[in-house]
C-alpha positions as CSV (number, residue, x, y, z in Angstrom):
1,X,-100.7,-78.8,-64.5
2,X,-104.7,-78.4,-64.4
3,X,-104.9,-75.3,-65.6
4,X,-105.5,-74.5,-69.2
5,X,-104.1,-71.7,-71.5
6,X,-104.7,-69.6,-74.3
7,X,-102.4,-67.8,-76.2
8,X,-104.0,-64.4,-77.7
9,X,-102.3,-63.0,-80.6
10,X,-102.7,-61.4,-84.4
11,X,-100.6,-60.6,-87.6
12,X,-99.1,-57.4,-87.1
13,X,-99.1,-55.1,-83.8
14,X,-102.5,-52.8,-83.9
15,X,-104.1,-55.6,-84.7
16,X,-107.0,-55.3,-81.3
17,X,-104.8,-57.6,-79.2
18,X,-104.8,-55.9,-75.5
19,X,-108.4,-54.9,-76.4
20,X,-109.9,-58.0,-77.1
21,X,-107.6,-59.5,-74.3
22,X,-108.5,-57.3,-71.6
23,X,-111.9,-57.6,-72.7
24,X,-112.2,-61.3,-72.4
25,X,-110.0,-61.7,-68.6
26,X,-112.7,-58.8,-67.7
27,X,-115.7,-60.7,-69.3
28,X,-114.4,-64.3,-67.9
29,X,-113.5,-62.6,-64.6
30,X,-117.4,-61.6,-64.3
31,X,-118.2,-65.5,-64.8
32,X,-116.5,-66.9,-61.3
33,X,-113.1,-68.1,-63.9
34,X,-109.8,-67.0,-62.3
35,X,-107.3,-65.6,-65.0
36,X,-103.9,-65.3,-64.8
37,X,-102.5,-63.2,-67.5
38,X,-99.2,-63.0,-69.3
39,X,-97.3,-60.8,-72.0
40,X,-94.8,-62.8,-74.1
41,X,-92.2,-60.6,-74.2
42,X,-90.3,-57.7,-72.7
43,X,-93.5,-55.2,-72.2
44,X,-94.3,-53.3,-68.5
45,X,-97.5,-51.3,-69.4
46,X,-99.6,-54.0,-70.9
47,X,-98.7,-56.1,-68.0
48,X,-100.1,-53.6,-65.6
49,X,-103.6,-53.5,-67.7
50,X,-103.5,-57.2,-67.4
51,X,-103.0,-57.5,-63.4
52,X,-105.8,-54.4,-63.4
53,X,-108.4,-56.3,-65.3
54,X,-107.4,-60.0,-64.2
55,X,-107.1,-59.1,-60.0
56,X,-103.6,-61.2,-59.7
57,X,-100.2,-59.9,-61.2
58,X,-99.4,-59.7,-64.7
59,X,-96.2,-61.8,-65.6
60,X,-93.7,-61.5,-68.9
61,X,-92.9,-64.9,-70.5
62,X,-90.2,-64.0,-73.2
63,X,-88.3,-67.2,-75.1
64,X,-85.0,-65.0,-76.1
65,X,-84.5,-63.3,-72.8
66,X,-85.6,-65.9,-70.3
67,X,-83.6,-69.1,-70.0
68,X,-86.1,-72.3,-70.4
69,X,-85.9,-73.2,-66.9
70,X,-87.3,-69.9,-65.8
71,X,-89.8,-69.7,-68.7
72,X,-91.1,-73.5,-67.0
73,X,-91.1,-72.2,-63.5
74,X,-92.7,-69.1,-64.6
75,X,-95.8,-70.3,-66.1
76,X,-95.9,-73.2,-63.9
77,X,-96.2,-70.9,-60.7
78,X,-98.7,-68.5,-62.7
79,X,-101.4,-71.2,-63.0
80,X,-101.1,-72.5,-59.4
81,X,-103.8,-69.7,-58.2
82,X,-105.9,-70.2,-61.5
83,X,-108.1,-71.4,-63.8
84,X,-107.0,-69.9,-67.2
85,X,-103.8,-68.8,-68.3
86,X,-103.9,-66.3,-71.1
87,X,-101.4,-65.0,-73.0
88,X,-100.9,-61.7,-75.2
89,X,-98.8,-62.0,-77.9
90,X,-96.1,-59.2,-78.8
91,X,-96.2,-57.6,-83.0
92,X,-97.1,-60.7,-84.9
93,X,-98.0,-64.2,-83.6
94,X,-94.2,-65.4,-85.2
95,X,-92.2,-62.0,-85.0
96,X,-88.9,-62.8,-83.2
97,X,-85.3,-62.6,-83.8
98,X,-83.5,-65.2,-85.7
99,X,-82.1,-67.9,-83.9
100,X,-82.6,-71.4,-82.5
101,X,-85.7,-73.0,-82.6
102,X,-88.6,-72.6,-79.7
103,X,-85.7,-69.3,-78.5
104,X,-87.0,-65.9,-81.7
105,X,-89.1,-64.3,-78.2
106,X,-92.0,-64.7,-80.6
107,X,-95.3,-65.7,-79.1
108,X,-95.6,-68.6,-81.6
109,X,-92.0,-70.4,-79.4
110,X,-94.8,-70.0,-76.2
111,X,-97.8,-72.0,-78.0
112,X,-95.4,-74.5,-79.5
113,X,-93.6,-75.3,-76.0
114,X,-96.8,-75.4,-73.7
115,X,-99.0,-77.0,-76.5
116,X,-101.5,-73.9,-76.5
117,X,-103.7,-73.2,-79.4
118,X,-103.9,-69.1,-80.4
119,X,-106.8,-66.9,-80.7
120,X,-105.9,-64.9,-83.7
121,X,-107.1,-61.2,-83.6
122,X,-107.8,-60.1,-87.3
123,X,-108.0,-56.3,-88.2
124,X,-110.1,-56.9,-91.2
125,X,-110.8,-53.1,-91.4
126,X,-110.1,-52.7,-95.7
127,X,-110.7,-56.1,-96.6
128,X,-113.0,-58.6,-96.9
129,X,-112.3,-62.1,-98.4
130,X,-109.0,-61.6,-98.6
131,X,-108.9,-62.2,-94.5
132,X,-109.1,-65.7,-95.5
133,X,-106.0,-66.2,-97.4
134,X,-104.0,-64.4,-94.2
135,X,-105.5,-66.9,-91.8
136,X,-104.6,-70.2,-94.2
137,X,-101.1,-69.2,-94.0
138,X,-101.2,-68.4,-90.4
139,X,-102.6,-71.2,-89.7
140,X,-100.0,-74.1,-91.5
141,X,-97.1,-71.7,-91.4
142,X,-95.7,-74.2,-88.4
143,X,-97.5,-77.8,-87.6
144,X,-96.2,-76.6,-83.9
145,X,-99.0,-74.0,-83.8
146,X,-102.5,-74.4,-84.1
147,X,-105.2,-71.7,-84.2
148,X,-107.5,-72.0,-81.6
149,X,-110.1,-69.8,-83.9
150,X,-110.2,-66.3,-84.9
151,X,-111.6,-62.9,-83.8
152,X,-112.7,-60.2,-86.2
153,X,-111.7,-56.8,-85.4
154,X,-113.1,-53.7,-86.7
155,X,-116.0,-54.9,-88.5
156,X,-117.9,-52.1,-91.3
157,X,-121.2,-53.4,-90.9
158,X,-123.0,-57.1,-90.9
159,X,-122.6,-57.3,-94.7
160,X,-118.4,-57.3,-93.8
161,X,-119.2,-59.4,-91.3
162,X,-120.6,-61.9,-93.2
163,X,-118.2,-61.9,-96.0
164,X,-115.6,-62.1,-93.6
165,X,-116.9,-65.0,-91.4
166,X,-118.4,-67.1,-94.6
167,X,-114.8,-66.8,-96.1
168,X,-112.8,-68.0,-92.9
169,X,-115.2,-70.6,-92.0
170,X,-114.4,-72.3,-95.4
171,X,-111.1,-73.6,-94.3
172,X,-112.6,-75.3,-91.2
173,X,-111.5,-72.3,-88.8
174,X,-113.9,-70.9,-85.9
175,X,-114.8,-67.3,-85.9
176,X,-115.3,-66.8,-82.2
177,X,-117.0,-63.1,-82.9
178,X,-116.3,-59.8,-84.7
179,X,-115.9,-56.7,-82.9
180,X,-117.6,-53.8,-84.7
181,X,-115.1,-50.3,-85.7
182,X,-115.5,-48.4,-82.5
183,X,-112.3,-46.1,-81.8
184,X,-113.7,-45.4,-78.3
185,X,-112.2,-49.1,-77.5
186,X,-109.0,-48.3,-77.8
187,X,-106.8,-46.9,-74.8
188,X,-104.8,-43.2,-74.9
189,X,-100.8,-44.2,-76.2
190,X,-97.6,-42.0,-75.6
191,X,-94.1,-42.5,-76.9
192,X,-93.6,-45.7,-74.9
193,X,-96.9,-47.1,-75.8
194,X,-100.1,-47.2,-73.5
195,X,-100.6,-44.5,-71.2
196,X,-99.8,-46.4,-67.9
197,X,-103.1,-48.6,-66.5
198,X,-102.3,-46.0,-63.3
199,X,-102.7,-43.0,-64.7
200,X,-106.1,-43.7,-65.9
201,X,-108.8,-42.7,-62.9
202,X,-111.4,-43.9,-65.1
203,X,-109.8,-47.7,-65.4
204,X,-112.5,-49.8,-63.7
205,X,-115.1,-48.4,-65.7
206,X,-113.4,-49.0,-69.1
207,X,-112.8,-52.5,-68.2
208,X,-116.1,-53.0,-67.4
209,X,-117.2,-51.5,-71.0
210,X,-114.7,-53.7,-72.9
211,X,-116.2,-56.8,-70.8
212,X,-119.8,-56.0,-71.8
213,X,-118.5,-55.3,-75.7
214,X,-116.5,-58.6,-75.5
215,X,-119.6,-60.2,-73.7
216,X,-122.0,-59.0,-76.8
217,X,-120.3,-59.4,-79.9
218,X,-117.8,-62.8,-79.0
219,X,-118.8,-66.4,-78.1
220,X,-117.1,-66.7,-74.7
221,X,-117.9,-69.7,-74.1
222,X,-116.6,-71.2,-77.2
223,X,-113.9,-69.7,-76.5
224,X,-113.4,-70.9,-72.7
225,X,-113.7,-74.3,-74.4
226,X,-110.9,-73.6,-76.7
227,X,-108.4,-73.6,-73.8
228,X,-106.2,-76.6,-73.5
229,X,-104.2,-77.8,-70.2
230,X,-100.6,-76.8,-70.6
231,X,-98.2,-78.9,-70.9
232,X,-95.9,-79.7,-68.6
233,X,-92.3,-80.0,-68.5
234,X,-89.8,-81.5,-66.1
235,X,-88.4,-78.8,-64.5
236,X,-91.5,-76.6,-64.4
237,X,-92.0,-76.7,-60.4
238,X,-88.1,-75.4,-59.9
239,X,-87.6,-72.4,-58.5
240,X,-86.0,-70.1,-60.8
241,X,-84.4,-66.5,-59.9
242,X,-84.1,-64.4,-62.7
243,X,-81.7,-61.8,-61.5
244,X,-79.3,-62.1,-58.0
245,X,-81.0,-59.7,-55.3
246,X,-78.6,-56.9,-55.2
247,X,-79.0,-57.0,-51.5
248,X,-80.7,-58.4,-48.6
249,X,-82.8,-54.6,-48.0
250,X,-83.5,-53.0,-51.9
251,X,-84.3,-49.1,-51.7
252,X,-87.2,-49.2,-54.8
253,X,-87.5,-46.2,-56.2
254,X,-91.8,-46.1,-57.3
255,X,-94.0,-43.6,-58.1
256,X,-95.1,-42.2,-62.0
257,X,-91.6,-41.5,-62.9
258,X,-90.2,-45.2,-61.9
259,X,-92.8,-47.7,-62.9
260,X,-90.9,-50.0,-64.9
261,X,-89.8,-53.4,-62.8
262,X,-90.9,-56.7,-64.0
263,X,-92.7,-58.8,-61.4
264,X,-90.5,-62.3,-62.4
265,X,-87.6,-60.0,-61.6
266,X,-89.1,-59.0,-57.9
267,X,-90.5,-62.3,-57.2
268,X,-87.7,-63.9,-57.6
269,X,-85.9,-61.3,-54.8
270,X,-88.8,-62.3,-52.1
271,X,-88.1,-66.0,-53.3
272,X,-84.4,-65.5,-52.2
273,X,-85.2,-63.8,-49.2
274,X,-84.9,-60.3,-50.2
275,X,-87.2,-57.2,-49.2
276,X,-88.3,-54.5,-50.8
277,X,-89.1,-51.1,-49.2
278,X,-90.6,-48.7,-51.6
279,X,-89.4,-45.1,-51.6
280,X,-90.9,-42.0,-54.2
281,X,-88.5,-39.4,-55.3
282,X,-91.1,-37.3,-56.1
283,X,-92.7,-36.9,-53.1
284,X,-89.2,-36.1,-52.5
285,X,-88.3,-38.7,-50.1
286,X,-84.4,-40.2,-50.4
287,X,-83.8,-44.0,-50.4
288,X,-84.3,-45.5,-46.8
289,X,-81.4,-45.8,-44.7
290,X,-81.7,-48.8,-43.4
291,X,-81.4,-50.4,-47.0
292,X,-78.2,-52.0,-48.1
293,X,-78.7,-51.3,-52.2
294,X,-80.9,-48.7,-54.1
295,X,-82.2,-49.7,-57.6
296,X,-84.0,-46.8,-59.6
297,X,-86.2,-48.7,-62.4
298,X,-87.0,-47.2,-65.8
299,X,-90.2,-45.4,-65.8
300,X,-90.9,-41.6,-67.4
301,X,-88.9,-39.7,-65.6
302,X,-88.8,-37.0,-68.3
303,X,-92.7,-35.9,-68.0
304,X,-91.4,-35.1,-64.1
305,X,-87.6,-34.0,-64.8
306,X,-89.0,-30.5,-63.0
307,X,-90.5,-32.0,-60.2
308,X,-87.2,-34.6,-60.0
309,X,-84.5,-31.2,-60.2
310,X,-86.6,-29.7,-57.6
311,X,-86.9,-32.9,-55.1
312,X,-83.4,-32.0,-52.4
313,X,-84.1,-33.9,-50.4
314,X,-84.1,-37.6,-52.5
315,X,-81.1,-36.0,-54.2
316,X,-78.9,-35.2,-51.2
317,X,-80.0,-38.6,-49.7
318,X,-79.3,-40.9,-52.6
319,X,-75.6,-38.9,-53.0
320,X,-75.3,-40.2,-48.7
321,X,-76.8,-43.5,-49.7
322,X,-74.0,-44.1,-52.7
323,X,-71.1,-43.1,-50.7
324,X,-71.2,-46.6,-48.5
325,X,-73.8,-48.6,-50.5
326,X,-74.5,-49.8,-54.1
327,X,-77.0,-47.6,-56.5
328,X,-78.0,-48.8,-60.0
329,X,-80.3,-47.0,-62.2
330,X,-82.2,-48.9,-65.8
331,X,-82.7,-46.8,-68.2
332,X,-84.9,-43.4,-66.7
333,X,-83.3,-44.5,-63.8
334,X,-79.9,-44.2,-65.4
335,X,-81.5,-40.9,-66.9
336,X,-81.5,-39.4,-63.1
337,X,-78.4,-40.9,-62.2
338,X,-76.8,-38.2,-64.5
339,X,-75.6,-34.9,-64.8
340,X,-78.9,-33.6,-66.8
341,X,-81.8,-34.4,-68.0
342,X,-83.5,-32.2,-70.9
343,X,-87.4,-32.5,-71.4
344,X,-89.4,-32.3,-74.3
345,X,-89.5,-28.4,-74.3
346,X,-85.7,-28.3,-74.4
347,X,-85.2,-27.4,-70.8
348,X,-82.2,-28.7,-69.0
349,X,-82.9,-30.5,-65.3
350,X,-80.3,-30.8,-63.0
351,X,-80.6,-34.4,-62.1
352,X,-78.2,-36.4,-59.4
353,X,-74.7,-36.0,-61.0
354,X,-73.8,-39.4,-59.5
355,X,-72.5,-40.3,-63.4
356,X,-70.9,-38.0,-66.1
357,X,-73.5,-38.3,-68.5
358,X,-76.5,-36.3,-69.8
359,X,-79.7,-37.0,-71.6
360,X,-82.1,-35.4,-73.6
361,X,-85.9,-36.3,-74.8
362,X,-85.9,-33.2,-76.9
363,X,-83.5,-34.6,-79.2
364,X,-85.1,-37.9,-80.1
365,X,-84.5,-41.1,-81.6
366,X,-85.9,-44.3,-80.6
367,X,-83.1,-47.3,-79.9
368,X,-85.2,-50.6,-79.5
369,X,-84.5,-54.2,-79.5
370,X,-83.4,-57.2,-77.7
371,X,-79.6,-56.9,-75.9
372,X,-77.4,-59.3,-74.1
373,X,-74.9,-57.4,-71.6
374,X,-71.4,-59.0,-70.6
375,X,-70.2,-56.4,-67.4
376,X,-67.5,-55.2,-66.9
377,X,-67.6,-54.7,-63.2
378,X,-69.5,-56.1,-60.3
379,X,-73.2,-53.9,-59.6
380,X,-76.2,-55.0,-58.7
381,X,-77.4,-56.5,-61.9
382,X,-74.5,-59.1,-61.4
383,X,-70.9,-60.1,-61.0
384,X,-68.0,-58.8,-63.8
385,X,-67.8,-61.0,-66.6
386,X,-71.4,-61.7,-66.0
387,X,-74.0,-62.2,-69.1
388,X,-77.7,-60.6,-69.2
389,X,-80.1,-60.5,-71.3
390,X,-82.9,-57.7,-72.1
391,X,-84.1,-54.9,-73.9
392,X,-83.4,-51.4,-74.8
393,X,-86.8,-49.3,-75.4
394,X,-86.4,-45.6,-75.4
395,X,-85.9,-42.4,-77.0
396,X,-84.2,-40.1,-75.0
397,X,-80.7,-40.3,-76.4
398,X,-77.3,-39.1,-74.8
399,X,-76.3,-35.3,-74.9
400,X,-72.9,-35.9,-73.5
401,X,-71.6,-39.5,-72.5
402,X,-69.5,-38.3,-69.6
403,X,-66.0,-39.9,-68.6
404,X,-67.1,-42.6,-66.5
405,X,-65.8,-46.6,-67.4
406,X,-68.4,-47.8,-69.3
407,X,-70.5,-51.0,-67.6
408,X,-71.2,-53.2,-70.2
409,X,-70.5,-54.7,-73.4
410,X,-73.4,-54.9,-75.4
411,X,-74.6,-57.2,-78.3
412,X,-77.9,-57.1,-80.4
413,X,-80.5,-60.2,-80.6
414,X,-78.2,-61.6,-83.2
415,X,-75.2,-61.2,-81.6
416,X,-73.8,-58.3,-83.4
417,X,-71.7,-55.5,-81.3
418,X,-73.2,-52.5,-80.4
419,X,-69.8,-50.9,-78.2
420,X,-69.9,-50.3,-74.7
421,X,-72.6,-49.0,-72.8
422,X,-73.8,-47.5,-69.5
423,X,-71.4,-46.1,-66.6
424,X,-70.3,-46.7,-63.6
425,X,-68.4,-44.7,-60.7
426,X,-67.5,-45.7,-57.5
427,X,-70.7,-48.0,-56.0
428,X,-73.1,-46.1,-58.7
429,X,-73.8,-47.6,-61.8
430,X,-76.8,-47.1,-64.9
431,X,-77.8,-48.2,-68.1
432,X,-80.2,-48.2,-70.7
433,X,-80.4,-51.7,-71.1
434,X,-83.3,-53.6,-69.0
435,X,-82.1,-56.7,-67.5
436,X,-84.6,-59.4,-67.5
437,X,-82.9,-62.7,-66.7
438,X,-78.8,-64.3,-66.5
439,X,-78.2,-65.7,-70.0
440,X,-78.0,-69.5,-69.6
């Protein structure tokens, strides 16, 4: 590999990292470099900031989930159109699950197995000198990571500054910049985290204000120069399908209620020969006939669970589609597969009644974490006996669980049972849990 990397990342989540990382593809963007950007991790919405502002498809490179040969082939085929791989850290720069060595999902695994150093993102807001003694233990905490150098992050005034940057510099460490306190950075959040890049008919402009803040304030080519060549490993040009297409025509359920489908995931169903033809159930339109599976992603569909009860049509077309052909449904997905879905306001939606269950995002409680699935059955996400491994993020939780057979048996990060989970009837099936690759 030619191109070179950088790993963005900080001590804690709220730190500045999409900022400062959105700023500097935007910034570097405006220079002629071509970035390809990555979230380490299971994340959609940051990933669809990062294609925004980069111009080429956001990716997801996560050490738990994905087994090494597709983590290889994954950043191997992101850097073949590029200059500059960079990738945005998840929480803190080592917070993973325990387990092996180089597998915790923690961004620190990704710098350690593709030898690339890690701009650190300090929120110094409420501290001074003190910053100094965070970055010395960041920085020899593993001899497999190395800091790359640091930017400062809500900056008080040029006195802070200075304290802040004198302090750091003392242990032989680059301060790349310091980014004054301005809360007009930041981007609008929701339960799920960032309000989707889509939603936002102002996008292009607030790119190009975080580019020109970035530009200002951080040495950018300093830290251009801090980007190293990745390393390569010997199975990093294999090509690597994460999930089995679940058909040779996929139905794709995508508009603002189903957003959530990672692109290694889709890719790797174009690599095998599969096609996609994209359908929106609320514009009311049913899965196309012609399709030989339907797969209804995660997404919100509880801001539209109105407009969703309402649609007939896609309703009375996906209950046709599911009497001869497979339908599976992640997590909102599985939400519409049920019997009812109630919103915020306590208002029950009729949704599809293809499985027993029904949800609720009045009543809320936020499950989240890493999950590996055994299945019960065959579906679309794989063969029975089968092992996956993902993520649960949501808080809608389940009203009623319905009598269906369950699909899966879950297990946590750390392999502790959590029960059985999803459902499946007939050809239809749904779960909470996002697939992201076959265990290994």
């Amino acid at each position: 590999m030619s191109a070179r990397g950088l790993i963005v990342s900080a001590p804690r989540s709220g730190a500045g990292k999409t900022t400062v990382t959105l700023g500097l593809i935007t910034a570097l963007r405006r220079r002629g470099v071509a970035v390809r950007a990555a979230k380490s991790g299971p994340d959609y919405i940051d990933s669809a900031f990062h294609s925004a502002a980069s111009g080429r498809p956001g990716i997801n490179l996560d050490t738990w989930a994905m087994p090494p040969t597709l983590l290889d082939a994954l950043a191997h085929q992101a850097v073949e159109d590029a200059g500059l791989l960079m990738i945005e850290g998840a929480m803190g720069l080592f917070d993973g699950v325990p387990g092996p060595a180089g597998r915790t999902g923690a961004a620190a695994d990704l710098a350690a197995r593709f030898g690339l150093p890690v701009l650190l993102v300090l929120d110094v807001s409420g501290q001074s000198q003190t910053a100094a003694a965070l970055v010395r233990g960041i920085a020899s905490h593993d001899p497999a990571v190395r800091l790359a150098g640091v930017v400062l992050n809500r900056v008080g005034s040029e006195r802070h500054r200075a304290l802040v940057t004198e302090a750091i510099a003392a242990l032989g460490v680059r301060v790349f910049g310091a980014l004054p306190r301005d809360e007009s950075l930041g981007l609008p959040e929701r339960h799920l985290g960032l309000v989707q890049a889509g939603e936002h008919a102002d996008l292009a402009a607030r790119l190009d204000r975080l580019g020109a803040t970035i530009e200002h304030h951080i040495d950018i080519d300093q830290v251009l120069a801090s980007a190293v060549p990745l390393s390569s490993p010997t199975n990093a040009g294999e090509m690597c399908v994460a999930l089995a297409p679940p058909g040779q025509r996929i139905a794709l359920a995508h508009d603002a209620a189903f957003t959530f489908m990672y692109a290694h995931v889709l890719d790797g169903w174009r690599q095998a020969g599969a096609e996609m033809v994209v359908f929106s159930p609320l514009a009311d339109e049913p899965p196309p006939k012609d399709c030989d599976s339907c797969w209804l992603p995660g997404g919100y569909p509880e801001l539209h669970a109105g407009a969703l009860a309402a649609a007939g049509k896609f309703r009375d077309g996906l209950a046709r589609f599911a009497m001869t052909r497979p339908v599976h449904g992640e997590c909102g997905g599985h939400m519409v597969l049920g019997e009812g879905l109630e919103d915020a306001n306590g208002t029950r939606h009729a949704m599809a009644g293809l499985l027993g269950h029904a949800t609720s995002f009045d009543a809320r409680r936020l499950q989240l974490g890493y999950r590996e699935a055994r299945l019960r059955f065959d579906c679309p996400i794989g063969p029975a006996g089968g092992r996956l491994r993902g993520h649960e993020f949501h808080y809608a939780t389940t009203l009623s669980p319905g009598t269906d057979a369950p699909l899966a048996d879950l297990v946590d990060g750390q392999g502790r049972p959590l029960g059985a989970a999803g459902g499946r009837r007939g050809r239809v099936s749904g779960t909470f849990f996002h697939a992201i690759a076959r265990a290994d």
